[in-house]
C-alpha positions in Angstrom: 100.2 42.8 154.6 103.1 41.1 152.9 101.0 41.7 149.3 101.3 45.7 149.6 105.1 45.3 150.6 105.6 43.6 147.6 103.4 46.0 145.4 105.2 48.8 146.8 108.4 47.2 146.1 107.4 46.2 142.4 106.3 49.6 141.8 109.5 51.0 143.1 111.3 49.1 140.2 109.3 49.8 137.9 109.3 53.1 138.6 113.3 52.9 138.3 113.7 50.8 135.6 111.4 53.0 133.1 112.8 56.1 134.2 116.0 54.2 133.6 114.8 53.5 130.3 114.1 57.0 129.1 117.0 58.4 130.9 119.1 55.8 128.2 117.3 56.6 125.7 116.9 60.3 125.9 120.9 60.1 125.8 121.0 57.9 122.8 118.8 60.5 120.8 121.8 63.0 122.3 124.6 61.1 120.4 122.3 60.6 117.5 122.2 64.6 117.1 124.9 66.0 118.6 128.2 64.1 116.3 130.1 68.4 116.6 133.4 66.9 117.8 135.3 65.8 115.3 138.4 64.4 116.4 140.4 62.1 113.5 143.4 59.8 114.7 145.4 58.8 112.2 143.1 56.1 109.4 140.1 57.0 111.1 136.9 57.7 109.2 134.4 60.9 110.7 131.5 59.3 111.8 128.7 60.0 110.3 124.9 59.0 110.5 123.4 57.9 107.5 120.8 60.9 106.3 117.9 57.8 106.2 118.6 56.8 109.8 115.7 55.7 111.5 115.3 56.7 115.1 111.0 55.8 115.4 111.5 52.7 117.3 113.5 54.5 119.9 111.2 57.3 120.3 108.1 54.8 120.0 110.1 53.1 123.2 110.9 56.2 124.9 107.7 57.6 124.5 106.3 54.3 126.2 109.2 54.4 129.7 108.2 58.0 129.7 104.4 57.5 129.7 104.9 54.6 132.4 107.4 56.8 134.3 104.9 59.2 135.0 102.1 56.6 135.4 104.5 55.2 138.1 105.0 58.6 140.2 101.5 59.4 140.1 100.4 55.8 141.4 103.0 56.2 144.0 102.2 59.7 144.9 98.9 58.5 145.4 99.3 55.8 147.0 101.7 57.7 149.6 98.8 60.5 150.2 95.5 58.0 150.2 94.3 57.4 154.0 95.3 53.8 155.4 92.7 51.9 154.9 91.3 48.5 153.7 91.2 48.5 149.9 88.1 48.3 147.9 87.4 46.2 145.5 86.2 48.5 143.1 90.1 50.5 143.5 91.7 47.1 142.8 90.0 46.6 140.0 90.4 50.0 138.5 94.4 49.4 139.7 94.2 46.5 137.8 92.9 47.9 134.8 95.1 50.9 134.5 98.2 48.1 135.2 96.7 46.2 132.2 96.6 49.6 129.9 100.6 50.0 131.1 101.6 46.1 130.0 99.6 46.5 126.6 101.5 50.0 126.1 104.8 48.2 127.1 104.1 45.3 124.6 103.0 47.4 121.9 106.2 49.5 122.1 108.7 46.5 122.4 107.3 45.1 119.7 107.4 48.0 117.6 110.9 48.6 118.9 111.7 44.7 117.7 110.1 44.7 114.4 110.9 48.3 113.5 115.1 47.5 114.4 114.6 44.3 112.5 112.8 45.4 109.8 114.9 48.5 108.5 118.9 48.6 108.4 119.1 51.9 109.2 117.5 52.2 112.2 119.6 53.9 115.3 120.0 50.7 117.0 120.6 48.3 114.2 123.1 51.1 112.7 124.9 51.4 115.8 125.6 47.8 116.6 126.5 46.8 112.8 129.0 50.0 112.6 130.6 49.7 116.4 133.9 48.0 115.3 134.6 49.8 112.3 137.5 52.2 112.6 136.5 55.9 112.7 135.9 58.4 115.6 132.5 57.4 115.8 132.9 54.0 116.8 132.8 54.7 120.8 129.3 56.1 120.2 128.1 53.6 117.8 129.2 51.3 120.8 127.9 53.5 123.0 124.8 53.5 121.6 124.3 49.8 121.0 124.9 49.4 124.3 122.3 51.5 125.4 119.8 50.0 122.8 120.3 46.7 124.1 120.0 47.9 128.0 117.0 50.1 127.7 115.2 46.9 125.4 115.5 44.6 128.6 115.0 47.4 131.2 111.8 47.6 128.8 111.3 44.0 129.3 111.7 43.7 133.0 109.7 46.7 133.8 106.6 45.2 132.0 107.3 41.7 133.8 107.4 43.4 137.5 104.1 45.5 136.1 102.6 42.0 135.3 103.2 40.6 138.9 101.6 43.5 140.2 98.8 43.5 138.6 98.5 39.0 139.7 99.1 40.5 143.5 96.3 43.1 142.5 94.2 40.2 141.5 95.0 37.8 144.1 94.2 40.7 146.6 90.8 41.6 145.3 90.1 37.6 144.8 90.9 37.5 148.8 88.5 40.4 149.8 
């Protein structure tokens, strides 16, 4: 059935893009610890993150691509080990439902993510992206790190769209049964 192709497919990507999400993540939190190599050019400035640096709204997002992560490899593994047969309704709907719980966590955490960047100056990403052209040895991280920001947000994004057309081919399956 074309509908399962496409699940499998959508779950695939999701599957990628929120483990791509942590992995981004997870290596921002790296550069936001580990500034030990200090290597001054000539006018440069060390870089430095400011004591009050706020790095909630990336762990609130990482703790959301790593909760779907894991959400996806179990649904796969599952999914790879149940017999072949027609789906009940009663499995769609509980598919369904845990698909739901996934968006709302993905929403929830993009939207602290958002508000929490837009809302405090110093938080990791909003930091990063306001200090990347200044001229110290820091500024490849803090671009580094903007960058990263910005990819994981819309990995974050994309993953809860392709979770929401999986759950409406979930639906329109269970509708057909």
């Amino acid at each position: 059935h074309w509908l399962t192709r496409l699940r499998t497919a959508l779950r695939l990507l999701i599957l990628v893009l929120s483990g791509g999400v942590a992995v981004l993540l997870i290596d921002t939190l790296k550069v936001y610890r580990g500034n030990r190599n200090i290597d001054l050019r000539k006018g440069e400035l060390p870089m430095t993150w400011p004591a009050h640096t706020n790095p909630w709204p990336t762990l609130l997002l990482l703790s959301a691509a790593i909760a779907n992560f894991v959400a996806s490899i179990t649904i796969m593994y599952m999914q790879m080990t149940k017999p072949l047969f027609p789906a009940m309704r009663a499995q769609e709907m509980k598919k369904i439902m845990t698909g739901s719980i996934r968006i709302v966590l993905w929403v929830i955490a993009l939207a602290g993510f958002n508000l929490i960047n837009k809302a405090s100056k110093a938080s990791l990403g909003r930091y990063a992206c306001t200090n990347k052209n200044i001229i110290s040895n820091g500024r490849y991280q803090y671009r580094a790190v903007c960058e990263e920001q910005g990819v994981a947000f819309y990995f974050a994004v994309t993953a809860a769209a392709a979770e929401l057309v999986c759950i409406a081919t979930l639906s329109f399956s269970a509708l057909m049964s």
